[in-house]
C-alpha positions in Angstrom: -1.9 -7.1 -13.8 -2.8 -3.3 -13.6 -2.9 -1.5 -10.1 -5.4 0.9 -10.3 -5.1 4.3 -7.3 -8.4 6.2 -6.6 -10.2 7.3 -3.4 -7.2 6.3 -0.8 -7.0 2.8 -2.1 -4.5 1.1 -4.7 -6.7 -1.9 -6.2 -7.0 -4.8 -8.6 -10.5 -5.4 -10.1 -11.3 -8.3 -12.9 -14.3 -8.5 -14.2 -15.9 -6.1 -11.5 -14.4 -8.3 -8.7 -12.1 -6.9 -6.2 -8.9 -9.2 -6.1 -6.5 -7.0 -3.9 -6.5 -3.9 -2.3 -4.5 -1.6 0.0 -6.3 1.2 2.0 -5.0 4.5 2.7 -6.0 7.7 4.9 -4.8 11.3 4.8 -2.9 11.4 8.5 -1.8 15.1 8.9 -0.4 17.6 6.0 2.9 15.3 5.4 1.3 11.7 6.6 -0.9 8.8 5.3 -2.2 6.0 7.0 -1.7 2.7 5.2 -4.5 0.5 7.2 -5.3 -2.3 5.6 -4.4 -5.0 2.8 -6.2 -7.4 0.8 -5.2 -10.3 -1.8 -8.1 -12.9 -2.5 -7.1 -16.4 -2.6 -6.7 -16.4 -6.4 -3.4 -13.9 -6.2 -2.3 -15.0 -3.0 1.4 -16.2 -2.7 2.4 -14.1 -6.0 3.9 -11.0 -4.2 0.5 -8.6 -5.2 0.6 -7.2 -1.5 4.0 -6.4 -2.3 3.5 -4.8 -5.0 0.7 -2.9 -3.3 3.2 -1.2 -0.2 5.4 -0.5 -3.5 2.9 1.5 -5.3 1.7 3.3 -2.0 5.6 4.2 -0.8 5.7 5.6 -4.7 2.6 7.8 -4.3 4.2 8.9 -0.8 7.7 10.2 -2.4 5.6 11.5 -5.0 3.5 13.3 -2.7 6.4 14.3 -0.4 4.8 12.5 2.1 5.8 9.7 5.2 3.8 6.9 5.4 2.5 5.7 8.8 1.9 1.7 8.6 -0.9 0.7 10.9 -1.9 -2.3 8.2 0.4 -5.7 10.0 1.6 -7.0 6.7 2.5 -3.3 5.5 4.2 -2.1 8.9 6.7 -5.9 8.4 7.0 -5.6 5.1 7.9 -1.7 5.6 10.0 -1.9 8.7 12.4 -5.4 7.6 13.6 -3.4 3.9 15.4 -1.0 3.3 13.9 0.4 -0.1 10.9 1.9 2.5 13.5 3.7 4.5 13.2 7.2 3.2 8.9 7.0 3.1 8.5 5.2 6.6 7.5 7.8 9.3 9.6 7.7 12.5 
């Protein structure tokens, strides 16, 4: 499955169809806003939202930047490991 990244959103599409999604706002110079995630039934229960926080916290070290989790599944997912430790925003 290939994550695509464009317009402050890290996506899967098949055939024109949005299967997942994660949405994403500038919040500040050093901030982004990760507000919402999507999996349609057809992914659901094989870890894609997972996989979308992972590509988002990656885009935030490479960006230098924290990420601010307003999104329920990102902000659990974000605050219970670890690995999001040094991209979380305090």
């Amino acid at each position: 499955m290939n994550i695509e990244h464009e317009n402050g959103r890290f996506f899967i599409e098949k055939d024109g169809e949005l299967l997942a999604e994660l949405t994403y706002a500038p919040a500040g110079s050093s901030e982004i806003e990760v507000d919402h995630t999507y999996v349609s039934d057809e992914l659901r229960g094989q870890g894609v939202a997972g996989q979308l926080v992972d590509e988002a916290a990656e885009y935030a070290r490479e960006q230098n930047k924290k990420i601010i989790p307003t999104c329920t599944y990102a902000k659990a997912k974000m605050e219970r490991d670890e690995k999001y430790k040094d991209v979380l925003a305090q």
